[in-house]
C-alpha positions as CSV (number, residue, x, y, z in Angstrom):
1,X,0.0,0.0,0.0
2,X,2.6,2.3,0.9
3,X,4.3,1.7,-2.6
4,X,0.8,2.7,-4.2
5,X,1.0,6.2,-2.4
6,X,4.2,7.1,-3.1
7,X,3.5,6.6,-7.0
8,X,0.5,8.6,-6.9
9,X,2.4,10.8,-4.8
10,X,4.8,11.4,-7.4
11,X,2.6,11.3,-10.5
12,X,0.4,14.0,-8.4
13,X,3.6,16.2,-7.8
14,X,4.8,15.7,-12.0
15,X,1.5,16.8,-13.0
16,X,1.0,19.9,-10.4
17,X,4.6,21.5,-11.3
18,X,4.4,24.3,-13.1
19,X,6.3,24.4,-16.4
20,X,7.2,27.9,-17.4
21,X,8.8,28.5,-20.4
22,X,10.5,31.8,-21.9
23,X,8.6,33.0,-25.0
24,X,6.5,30.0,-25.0
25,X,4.2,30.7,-28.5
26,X,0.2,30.5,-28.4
27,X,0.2,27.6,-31.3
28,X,3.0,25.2,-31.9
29,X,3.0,26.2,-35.3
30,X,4.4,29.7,-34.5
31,X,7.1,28.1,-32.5
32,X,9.7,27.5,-35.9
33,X,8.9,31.2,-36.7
34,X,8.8,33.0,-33.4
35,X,13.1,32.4,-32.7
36,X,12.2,31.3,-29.3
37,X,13.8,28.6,-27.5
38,X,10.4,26.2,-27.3
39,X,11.8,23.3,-28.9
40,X,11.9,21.6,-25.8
41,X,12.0,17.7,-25.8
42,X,9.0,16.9,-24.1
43,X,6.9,19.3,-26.4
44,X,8.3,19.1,-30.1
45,X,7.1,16.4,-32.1
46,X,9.5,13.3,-32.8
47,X,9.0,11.4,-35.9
48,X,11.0,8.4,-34.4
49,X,8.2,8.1,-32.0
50,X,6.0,6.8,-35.0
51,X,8.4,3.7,-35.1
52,X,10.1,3.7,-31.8
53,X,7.1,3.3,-29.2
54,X,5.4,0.2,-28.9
55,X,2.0,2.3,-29.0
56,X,2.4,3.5,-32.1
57,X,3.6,-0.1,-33.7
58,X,0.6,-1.6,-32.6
59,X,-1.5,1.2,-34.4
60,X,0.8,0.2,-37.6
61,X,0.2,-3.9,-37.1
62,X,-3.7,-2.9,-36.8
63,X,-3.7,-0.9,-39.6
64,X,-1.8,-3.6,-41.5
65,X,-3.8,-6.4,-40.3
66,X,-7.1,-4.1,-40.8
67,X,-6.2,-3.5,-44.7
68,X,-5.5,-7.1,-45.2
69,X,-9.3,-7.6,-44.0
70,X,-10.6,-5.3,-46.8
71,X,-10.9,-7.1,-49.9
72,X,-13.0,-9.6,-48.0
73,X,-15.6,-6.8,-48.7
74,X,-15.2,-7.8,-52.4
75,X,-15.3,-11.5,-51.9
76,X,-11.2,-11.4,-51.9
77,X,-10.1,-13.2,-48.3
78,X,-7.1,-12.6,-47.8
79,X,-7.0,-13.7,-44.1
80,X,-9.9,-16.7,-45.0
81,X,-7.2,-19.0,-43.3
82,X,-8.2,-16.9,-39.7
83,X,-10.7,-19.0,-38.1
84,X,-13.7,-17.9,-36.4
85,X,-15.4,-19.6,-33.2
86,X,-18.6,-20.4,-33.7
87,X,-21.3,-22.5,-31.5
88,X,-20.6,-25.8,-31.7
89,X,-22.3,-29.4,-30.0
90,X,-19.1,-31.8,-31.1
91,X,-15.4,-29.6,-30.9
92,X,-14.6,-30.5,-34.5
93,X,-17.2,-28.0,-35.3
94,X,-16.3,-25.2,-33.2
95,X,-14.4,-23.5,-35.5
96,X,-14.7,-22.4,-39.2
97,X,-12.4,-20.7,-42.1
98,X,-13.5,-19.4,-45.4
99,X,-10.3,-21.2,-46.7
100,X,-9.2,-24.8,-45.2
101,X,-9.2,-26.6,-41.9
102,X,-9.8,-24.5,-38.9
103,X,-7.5,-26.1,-36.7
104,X,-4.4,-25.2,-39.3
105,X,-6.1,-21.9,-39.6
106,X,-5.8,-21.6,-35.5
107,X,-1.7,-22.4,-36.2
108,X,-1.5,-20.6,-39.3
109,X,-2.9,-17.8,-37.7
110,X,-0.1,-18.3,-34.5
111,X,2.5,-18.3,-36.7
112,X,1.3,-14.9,-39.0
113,X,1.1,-12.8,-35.4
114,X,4.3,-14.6,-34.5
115,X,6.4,-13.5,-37.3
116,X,4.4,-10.2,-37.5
117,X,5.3,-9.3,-33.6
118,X,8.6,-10.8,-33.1
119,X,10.7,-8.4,-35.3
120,X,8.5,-5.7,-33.4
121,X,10.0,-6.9,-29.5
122,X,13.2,-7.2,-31.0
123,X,13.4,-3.8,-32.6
124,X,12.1,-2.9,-29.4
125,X,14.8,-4.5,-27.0
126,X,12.7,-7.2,-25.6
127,X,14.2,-10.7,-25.8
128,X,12.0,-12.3,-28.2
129,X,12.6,-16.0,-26.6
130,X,11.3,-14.5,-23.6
131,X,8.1,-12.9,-25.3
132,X,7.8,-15.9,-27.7
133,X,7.3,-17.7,-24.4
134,X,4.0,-15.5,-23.3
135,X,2.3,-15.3,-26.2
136,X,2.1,-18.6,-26.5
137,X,0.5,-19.1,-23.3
138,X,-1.7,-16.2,-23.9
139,X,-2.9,-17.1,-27.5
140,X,-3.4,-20.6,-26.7
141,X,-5.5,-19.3,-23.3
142,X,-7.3,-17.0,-25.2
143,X,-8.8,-19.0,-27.8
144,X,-9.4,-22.1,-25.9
145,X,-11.8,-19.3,-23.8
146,X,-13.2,-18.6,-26.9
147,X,-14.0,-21.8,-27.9
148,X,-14.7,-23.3,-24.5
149,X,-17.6,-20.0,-24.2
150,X,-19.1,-20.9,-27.7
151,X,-19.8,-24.8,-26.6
152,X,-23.7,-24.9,-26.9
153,X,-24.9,-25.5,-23.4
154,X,-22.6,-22.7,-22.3
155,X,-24.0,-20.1,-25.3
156,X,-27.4,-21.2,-23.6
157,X,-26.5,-20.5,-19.9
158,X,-24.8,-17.4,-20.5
159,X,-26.9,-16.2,-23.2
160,X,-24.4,-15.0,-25.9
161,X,-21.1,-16.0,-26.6
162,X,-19.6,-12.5,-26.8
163,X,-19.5,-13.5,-22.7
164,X,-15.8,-15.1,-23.4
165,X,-14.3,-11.9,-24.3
166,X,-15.2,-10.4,-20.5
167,X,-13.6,-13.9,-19.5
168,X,-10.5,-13.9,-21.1
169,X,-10.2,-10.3,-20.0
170,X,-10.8,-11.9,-16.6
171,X,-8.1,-14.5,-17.3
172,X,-5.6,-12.3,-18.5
C-alpha cells in the first residue's frame, strides 16, 4: 500500500509543477517562426516516436492487419485462413475458415502474429525467446476461452457468446 502512495504521490507532484517557459508561443505552429527557444523535448514532435514506441507499432500492425481484412468486402479473403469460433455441440465444429481446416487456420494464424510481432519486440529490446514464451501461453488461453464460451450449453447458460471476451479479460 505504501508503494501505491508514493506513485500517486509522485505522478500528483509531476502533474501539479508548473512548467514555465520563456517566449512559449500561443500555437505550436508559431514556434519554428517566433526564434524562441520552445523546442523543448518533451513538447516538439518526434518522428521516431511513429516507429520507436510500442504504441504507435501496434497502431501500424492494426492498420496492417485491418487493410489485409478489406478485400473480403469484395469476396477477396485474404486472411480466409483466420478461423472464427462459432457454436458448436461436437469440438470438430467449433471452429470455421473461409479457406481450409480451422484447426491449421488456429496455427497458421499463431505463426502470421508470431512472425508479424517478433521483429517488433526485437526492434524494441525485448528478448524475443522471452516474449515468444508468453504469447504462446496467452494465444493458446485466449482461444481455448473462446472456444470453450461458444460450446452450446454454455451459449445457452450465458446467453451469448460474446461472454468469453469479458472472460478472457478476466483470465488475463
Amino acid at each position: 500500500m505504501e508503494l501505491i502512495r508514493k506513485i500517486f504521490r509522485k505522478r500528483n507532484e509531476k502533474d501539479t509543477k508548473e512548467v514555465t517557459k520563456k517566449n512559449q508561443p500561443e500555437n505550436l505552429l508559431d514556434s519554428h517562426d517566433s526564434g524562441s527557444s520552445y523546442a523543448d523535448k518533451s513538447t516538439s514532435i518526434k518522428w521516431s516516436s511513429l516507429y520507436k514506441k510500442e504504441d504507435w507499432w501496434a497502431v501500424w500492425i492494426g492498420l496492417t492487419i485491418f487493410a489485409l481484412s478489406l478485400p473480403s468486402y469484395f469476396g477477396l479473403f485474404t486472411l480466409g485462413w483466420v478461423p472464427a469460433a462459432k457454436t458448436w455441440s461436437d469440438l470438430g465444429q467449433a471452429l470455421t475458415t473461409k479457406v481450409f481446416n480451422p484447426w491449421i487456420g488456429l496455427l497458421a494464424s499463431f505463426v502470421f502474429l508470431a512472425l508479424l510481432l517478433i521483429p517488433v519486440t526485437r526492434f524494441n529490446g525485448v528478448k524475443s525467446k522471452d516474449w515468444f514464451k508468453g504469447f504462446f501461453v496467452t494465444f493458446f488461453i485466449a482461444w481455448a476461452i473462446w472456444i470453450l464460451c461458444n460450446y452450446a450449453p454454455v451459449v445457452k447458460v450465458i446467453g451469448s457468446a460474446e461472454v468469453g471476451y469479458i472472460i478472457a479479460l478476466l483470465v488475463g
